[in-house]
C-alpha angles and dihedrals in degrees: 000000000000097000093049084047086045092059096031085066091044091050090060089039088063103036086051081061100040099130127166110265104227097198106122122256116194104242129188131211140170124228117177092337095309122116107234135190119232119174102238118189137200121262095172100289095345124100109224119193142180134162112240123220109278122284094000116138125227134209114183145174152136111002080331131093111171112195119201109199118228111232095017115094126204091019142114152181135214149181132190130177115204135169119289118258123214088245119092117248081255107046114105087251100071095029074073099051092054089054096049099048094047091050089056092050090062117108116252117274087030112147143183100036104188123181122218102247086227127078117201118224120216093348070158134021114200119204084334091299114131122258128203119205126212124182130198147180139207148159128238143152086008099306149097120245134188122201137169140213118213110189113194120185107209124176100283104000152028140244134212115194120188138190127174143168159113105349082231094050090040094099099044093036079050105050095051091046094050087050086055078053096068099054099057100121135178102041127144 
């Protein structure tokens, strides 16, 4: 009785720490009669996939995947998987959080971080699981820069999904970012 209670606690412990490995997996799809490349991705013994904007690189491991969009300087993407909390995307818990994890992600000697009063709710469902939007602006290296959070509770995780930029590159940067949004599929 002890052992079976002994895995049955390991068990949970596992599945509390079940994260997306974002260490890509080549992935192959057809669309009308053409092979193509997806990056796919492990969620235990799940294959999650999405197809990035054109042309953007991607660097992932571990419960990090970091994007670097072709044709936007200064910019990046970036999606992390951690551990669900017991708040909703849109509880002000994890609205701070949001905020928090973004502020550490700004590059040193960044000023002026401004957050857009409103808060959009599902920009993006995912697998049918709420999102919550936050938008920001800052300042550094002498320019203005835009960037967007995107939390997403899934089953047994949750997803942060970041996106940032030239103020002047921010729509464009944005809109392709939010369309990779839509393919992510085999989430929980």
């Amino acid at each position: 009785m002890v052992h079976r209670v002994a895995v049955f606690l390991l068990a949970l412990g596992v599945a509390a720490q079940a994260r997306i490995e974002f260490t890509p997996t080549p992935f192959f799809v057809q669309f009308e009669g053409f092979r193509v490349q997806q990056p796919g991705f492990r969620d235990g013994e799940a294959l999650v996939t999405f197809a990035p904007p054109s042309g953007w690189t991607l660097d992932g491991a571990g419960a990090v995947l970091n994007l670097v969009p072709k044709d936007f300087a200064m910019a990046m993407a970036r999606v992390e998987s951690r551990r669900l909390g017991t708040a909703a995307v849109d509880a002000e818990e994890s609205l701070k959080f949001a905020r928090d994890y973004f502020a550490q992600m700004l590059p040193n000697g960044a000023t002026g971080l401004k957050w857009e009063p409103e808060v959009e709710r599902n920009p993006v469902l995912l697998n049918k699981h709420e999102t919550v939007r936050l938008e920001a602006t800052y300042s550094a290296v002498g320019q203005s820069f835009r960037a967007t959070v995107i939390l997403c509770n899934l089953a047994d995780q949750q997803l942060i999904f970041v996106v940032g930029g030239r103020e002047r590159d921010f729509p464009k940067l944005y809109e392709a970012w939010r369309r990779s949004l839509f393919t992510w599929q085999g989430l929980k």
